[in-house]
C-alpha positions as CSV (number, residue, x, y, z in Angstrom):
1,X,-5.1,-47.7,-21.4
2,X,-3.3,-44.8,-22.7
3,X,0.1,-45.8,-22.5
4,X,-1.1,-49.2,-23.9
5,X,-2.5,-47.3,-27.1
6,X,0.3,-44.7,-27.6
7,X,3.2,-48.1,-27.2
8,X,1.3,-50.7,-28.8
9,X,-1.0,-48.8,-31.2
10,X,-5.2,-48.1,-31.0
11,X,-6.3,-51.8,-31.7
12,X,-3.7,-54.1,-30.2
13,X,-3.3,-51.6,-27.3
14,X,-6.4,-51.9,-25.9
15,X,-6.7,-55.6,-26.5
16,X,-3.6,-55.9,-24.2
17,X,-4.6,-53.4,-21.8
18,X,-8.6,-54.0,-21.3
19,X,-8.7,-56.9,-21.1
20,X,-6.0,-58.5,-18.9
21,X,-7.0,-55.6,-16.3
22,X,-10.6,-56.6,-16.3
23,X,-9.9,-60.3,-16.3
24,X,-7.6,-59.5,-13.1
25,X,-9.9,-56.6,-11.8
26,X,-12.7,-59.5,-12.0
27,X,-11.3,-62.2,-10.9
28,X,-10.2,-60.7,-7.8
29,X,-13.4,-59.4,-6.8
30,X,-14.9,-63.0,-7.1
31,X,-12.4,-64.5,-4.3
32,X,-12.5,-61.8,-2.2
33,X,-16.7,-62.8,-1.9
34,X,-15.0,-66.2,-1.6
35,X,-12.7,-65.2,0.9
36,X,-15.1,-62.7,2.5
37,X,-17.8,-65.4,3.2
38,X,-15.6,-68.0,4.3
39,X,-14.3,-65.3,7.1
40,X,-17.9,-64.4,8.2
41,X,-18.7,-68.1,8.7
42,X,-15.1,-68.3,10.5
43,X,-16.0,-65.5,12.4
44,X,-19.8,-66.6,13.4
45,X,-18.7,-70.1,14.2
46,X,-15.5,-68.1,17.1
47,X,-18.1,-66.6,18.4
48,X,-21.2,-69.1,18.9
49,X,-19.3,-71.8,19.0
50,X,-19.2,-73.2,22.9
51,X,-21.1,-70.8,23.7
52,X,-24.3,-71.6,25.8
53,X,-26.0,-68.6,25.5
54,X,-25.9,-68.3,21.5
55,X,-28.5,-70.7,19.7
56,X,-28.1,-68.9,16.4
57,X,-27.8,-71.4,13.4
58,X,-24.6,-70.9,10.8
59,X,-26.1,-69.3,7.3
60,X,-24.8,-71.5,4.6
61,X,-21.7,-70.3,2.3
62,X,-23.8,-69.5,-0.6
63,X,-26.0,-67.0,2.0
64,X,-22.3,-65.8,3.5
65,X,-21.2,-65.1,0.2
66,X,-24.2,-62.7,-0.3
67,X,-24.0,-60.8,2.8
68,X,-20.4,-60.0,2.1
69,X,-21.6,-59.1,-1.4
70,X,-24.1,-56.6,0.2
71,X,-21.8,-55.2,2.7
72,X,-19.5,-54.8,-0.3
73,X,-22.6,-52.9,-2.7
74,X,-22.9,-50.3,0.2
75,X,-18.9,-49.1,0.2
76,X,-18.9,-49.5,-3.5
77,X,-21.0,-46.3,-4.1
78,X,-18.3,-44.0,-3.8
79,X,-17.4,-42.2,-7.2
80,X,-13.8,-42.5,-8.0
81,X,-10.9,-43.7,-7.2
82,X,-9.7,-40.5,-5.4
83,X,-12.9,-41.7,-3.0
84,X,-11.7,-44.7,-2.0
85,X,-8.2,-43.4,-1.0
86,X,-9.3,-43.7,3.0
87,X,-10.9,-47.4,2.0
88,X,-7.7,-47.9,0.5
89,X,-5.5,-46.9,3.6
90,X,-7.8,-48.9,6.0
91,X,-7.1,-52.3,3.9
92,X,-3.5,-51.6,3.6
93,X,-3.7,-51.2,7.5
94,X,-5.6,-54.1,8.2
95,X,-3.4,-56.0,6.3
96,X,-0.2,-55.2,8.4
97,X,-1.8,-55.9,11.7
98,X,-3.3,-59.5,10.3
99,X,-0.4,-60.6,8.9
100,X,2.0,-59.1,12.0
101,X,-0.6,-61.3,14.1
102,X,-0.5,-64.3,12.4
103,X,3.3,-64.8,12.2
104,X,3.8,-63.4,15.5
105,X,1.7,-65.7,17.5
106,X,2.8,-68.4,15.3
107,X,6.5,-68.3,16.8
108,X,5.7,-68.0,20.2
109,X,3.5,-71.0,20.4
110,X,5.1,-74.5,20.6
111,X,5.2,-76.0,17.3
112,X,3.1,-78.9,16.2
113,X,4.4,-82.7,16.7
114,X,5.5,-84.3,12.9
115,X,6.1,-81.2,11.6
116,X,8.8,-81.0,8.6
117,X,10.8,-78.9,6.2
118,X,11.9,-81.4,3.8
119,X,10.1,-82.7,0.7
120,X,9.1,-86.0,-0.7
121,X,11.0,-85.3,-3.8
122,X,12.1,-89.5,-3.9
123,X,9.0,-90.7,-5.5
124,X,8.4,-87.1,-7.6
125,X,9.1,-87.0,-11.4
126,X,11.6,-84.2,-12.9
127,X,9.0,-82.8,-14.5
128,X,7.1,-82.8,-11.2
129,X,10.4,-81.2,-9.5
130,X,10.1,-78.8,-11.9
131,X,6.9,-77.6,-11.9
132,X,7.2,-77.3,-8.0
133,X,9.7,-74.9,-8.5
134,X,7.5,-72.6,-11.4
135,X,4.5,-72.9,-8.8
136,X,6.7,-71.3,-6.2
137,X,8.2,-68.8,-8.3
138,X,4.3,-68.1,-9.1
139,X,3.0,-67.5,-5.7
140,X,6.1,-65.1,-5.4
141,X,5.7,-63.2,-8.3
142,X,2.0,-63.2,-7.6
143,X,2.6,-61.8,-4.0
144,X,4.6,-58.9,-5.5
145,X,2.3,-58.2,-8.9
146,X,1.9,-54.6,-8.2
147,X,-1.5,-54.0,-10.6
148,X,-3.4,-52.8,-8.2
149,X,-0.7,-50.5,-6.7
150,X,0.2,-49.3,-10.2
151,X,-3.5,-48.4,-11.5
152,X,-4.8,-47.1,-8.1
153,X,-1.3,-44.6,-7.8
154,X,-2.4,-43.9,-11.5
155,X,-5.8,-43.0,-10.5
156,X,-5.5,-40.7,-7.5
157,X,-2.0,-38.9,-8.7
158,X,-2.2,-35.5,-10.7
159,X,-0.4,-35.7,-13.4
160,X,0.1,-32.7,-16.9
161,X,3.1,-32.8,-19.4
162,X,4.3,-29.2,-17.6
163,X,4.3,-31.0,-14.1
164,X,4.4,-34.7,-14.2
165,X,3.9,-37.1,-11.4
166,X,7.1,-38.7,-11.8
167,X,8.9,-38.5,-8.2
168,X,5.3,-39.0,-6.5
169,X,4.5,-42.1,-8.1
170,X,7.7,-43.6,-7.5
171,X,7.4,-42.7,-4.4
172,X,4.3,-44.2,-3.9
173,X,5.1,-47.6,-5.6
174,X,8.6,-47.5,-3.5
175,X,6.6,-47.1,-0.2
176,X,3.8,-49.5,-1.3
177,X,6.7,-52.4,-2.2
178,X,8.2,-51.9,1.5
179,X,5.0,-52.3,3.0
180,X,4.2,-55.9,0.8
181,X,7.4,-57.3,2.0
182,X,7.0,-56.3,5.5
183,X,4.1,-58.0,5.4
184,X,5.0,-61.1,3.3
185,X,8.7,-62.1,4.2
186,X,7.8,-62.1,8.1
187,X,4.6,-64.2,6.9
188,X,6.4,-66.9,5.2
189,X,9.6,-67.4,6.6
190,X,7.9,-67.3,10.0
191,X,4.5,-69.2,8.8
192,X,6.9,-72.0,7.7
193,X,9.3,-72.2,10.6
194,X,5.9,-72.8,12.5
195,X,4.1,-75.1,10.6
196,X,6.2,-76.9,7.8
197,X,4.3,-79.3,5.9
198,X,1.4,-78.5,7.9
199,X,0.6,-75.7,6.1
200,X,-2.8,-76.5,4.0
201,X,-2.7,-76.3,0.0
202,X,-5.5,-73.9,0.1
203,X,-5.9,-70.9,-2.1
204,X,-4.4,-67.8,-0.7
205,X,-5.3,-68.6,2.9
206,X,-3.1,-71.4,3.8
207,X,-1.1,-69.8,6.7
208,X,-4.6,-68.7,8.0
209,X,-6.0,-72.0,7.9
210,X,-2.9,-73.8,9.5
211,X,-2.6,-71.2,12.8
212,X,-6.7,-71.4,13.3
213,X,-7.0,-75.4,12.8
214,X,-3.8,-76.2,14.7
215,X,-3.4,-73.3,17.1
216,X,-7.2,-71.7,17.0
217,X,-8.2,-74.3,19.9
218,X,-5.3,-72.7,22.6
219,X,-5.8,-68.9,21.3
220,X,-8.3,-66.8,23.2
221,X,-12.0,-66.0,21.4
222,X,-10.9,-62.3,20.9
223,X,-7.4,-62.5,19.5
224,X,-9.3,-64.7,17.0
225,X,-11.9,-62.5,16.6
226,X,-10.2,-60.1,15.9
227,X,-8.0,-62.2,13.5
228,X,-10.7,-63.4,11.2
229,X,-12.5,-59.3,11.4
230,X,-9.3,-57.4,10.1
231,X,-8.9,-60.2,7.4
232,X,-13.1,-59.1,6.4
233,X,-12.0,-55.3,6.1
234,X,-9.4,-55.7,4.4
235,X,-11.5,-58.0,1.5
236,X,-13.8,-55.3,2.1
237,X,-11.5,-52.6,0.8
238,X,-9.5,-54.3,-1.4
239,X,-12.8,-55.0,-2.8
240,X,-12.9,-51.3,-3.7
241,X,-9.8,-50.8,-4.6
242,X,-10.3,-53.6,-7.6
243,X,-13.9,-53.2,-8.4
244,X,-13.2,-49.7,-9.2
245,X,-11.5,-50.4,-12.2
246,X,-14.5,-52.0,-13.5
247,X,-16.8,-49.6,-12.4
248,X,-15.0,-46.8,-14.3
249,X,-14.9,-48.8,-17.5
250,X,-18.7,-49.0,-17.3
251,X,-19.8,-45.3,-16.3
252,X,-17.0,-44.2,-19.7
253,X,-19.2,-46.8,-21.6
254,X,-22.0,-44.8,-20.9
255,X,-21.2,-41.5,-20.9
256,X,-19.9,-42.0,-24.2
257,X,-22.5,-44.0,-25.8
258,X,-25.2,-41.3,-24.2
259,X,-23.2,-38.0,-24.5
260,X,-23.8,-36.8,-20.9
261,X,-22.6,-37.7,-17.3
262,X,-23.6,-40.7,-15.9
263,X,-26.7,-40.3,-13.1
264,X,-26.2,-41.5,-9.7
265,X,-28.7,-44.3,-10.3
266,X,-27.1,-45.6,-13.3
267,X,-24.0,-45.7,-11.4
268,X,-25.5,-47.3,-8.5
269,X,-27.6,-49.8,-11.2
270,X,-24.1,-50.7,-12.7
271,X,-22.0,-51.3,-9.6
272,X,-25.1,-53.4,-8.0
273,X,-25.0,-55.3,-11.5
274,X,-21.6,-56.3,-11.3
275,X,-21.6,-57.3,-7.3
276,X,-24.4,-59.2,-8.1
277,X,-22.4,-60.9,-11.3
278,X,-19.3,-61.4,-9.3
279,X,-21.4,-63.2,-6.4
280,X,-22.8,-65.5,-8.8
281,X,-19.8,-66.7,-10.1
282,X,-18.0,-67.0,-6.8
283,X,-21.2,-69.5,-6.0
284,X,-20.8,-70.9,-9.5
285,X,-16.9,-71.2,-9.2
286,X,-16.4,-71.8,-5.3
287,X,-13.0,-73.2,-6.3
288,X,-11.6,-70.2,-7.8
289,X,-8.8,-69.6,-4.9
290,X,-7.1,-73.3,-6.0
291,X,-6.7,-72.1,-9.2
292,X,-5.1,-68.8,-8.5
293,X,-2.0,-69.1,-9.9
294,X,-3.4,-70.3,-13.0
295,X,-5.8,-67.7,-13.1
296,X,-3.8,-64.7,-11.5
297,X,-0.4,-66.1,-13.8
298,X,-2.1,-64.9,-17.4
299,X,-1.8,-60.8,-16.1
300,X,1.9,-61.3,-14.8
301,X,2.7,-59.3,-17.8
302,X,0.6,-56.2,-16.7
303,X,3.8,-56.2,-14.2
304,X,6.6,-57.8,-15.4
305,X,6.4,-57.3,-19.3
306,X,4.3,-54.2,-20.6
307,X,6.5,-51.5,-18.7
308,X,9.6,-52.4,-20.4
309,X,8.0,-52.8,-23.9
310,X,6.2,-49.9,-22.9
311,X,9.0,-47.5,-21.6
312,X,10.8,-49.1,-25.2
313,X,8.3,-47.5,-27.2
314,X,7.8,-44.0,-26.0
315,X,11.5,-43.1,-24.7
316,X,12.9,-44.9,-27.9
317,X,16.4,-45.5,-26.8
318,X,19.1,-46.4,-29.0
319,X,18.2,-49.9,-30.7
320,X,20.5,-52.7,-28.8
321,X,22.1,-50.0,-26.5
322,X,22.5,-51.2,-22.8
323,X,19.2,-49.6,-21.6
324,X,17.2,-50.9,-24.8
325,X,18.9,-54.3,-24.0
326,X,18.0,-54.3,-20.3
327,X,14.4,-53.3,-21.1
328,X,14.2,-55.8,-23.9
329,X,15.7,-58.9,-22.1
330,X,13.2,-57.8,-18.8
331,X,10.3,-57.7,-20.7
332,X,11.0,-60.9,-22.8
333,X,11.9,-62.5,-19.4
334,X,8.5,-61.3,-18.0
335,X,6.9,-63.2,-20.9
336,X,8.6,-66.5,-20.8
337,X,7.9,-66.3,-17.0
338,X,4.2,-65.8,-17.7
339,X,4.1,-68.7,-19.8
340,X,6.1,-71.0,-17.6
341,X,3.9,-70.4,-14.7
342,X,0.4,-70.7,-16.7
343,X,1.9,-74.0,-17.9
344,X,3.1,-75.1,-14.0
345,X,-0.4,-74.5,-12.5
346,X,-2.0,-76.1,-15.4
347,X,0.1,-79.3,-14.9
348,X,-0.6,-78.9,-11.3
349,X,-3.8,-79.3,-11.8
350,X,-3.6,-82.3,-14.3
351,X,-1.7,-84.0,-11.6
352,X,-3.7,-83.5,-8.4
353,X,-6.7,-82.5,-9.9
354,X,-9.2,-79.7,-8.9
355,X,-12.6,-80.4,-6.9
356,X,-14.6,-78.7,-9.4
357,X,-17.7,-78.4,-6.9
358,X,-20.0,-76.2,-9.1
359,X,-22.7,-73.8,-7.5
360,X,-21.8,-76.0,-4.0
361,X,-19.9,-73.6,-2.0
């Protein structure tokens, strides 16, 4: 918010800073209770299922939702951001080992029969061809965003003019980007040597879906277990990580408006008020996850844009020097990228069209 308001002045700075972060910060949290209750389910029906001795009854998805929801409300009272640095650290483990798991047993299990590599591109418009290729470039640019990394480094770093945080938050941002392609370039090129075509067009869980429909059956009830329990932590803490963002913005809100600190039960009142909000619009908007790269594609620019515009406006480099050129040309490109993808998903979605299955999880 600060560097928005020193770049981009008071007004337009925090129009493009608050709200794009909240609309991401938000949205988030909503399929993560999406995600989060489908797990449960996945991991209640492992575990029952077969099983003889278990006569326990499924919940439905709306009542998953909600216990996720509360198991989220209970983490979410810690303070700050500085708080949630061990929540942090157990998602960004949890995430390794899922994804290591996934792609791993994925190669060493026989492949299914029909599987392919190539596409139907014979009976597919240009414009279809095209908007393929934006969708892809989407999903990647969406795998490697960086928001949250950015504002959470932002949050827990010290930082004064006489000893800046320079060389630690790169550092952190360097180790961070290592860690995401570890665990996404295994993921992909492995989940697509395994399943192909098979691979569901589901919203962020696809190779999760494929390896539990098509190789779930021949995988032991713990491995599976397991599986579908690290995916729930990590929801769980990523939860935090995003929520927090939000729950900042309130408590200042208060504070400011009352002129003292904010009491530990308004805090807890606000952060059960929003967990409750996000659960009822993940039960309103159950299909949130097919329209991620629609939704997450309008806050590209926190990433690919602002920083260049940004760096443009406080450093002030010579006008149409190489640096100011590179920055310039980045940040336009980050734009034109945004608005490519928004209008890709969008014509996505004309095309195939969206299962718009209100308040029916």
């Amino acid at each position: 918010m600060h560097l928005a308001i020193v770049s981009f002045g008071p007004k337009l700075g925090k129009l493009l800073a608050l709200f794009p972060v909240l609309y991401n910060s938000g949205g988030t949290c909503i399929i993560l209770i999406i995600t989060g209750g489908w797990t449960l389910d996945l991991i209640f029906n492992t575990l029952c299922n077969h099983d003889a001795m278990c006569h326990a009854k499924s919940l439905t998805n709306t009542e998953w939702f909600l216990v996720f929801t509360c198991l989220a409300i209970l983490i979410a009272q810690l303070p700050n951001m500085n708080s949630v640095a061990w929540v942090s650290l157990i998602g960004a483990i949890t995430i390794v080992l899922y994804s290591t798991l996934i792609w791993a047993l994925s190669i060493t299990k026989d492949r299914p029969i029909g599987i392919s590599y190539s596409q139907s591109d014979k009976l597919k418009s240009n414009m279809e061809k095209f908007s393929d290729v934006l969708n892809a470039l989407g999903i990647i640019a969406l795998a490697f965003k960086g928001h949250n990394v950015i504002l959470e480094i932002q949050g827990t770093l010290p930082s004064s003019p006489k000893q800046t945080s320079y060389k630690s938050m790169c550092t952190g941002v360097t180790i961070s980007y290592i860690v995401i392609a570890m665990c996404q370039y295994p993921l992909a090129i492995g989940g697509f040597w395994a399943y192909g075509n098979k691979v569901p067009y589901s919203g962020g869980h696809g190779l999760l879906t494929a390896f539990s429909q098509i190789h779930g059956p021949n995988t032991s009830k713990l491995i599976m277990t397991s599986i579908y329990l690290l995916v729930l932590v990590n929801c769980l803490c990523t939860f935090q990580v995003y929520a927090m963002v939000v729950f900042d913005n309130l408590e200042v809100r208060y504070t400011s408006k009352k002129n003292q600190p904010c009491p530990r039960w308004v805090r807890t009142f606000l952060r059960i008020f929003y967990a409750g909000l996000a659960f009822f619009l993940s039960v309103t908007f159950p299909f949130l996850g097919s329209l991620a790269p629609l939704v997450g594609g309008a806050t590209l620019p926190l990433t690919f844009a602002y920083p260049c515009f940004m760096w443009i406006a406080m450093r002030k480099p010579r006008p149409n020097g190489l640096v100011w050129f590179i920055n310039m040309g980045l940040g336009c490109f980050g734009i034109v990228l945004t608005i490519l993808i928004v209008i890709a998903a969008a014509w996505t979605l004309a095309d195939k069209g969206l299962k718009a299955n209100f308040y029916k999880p």
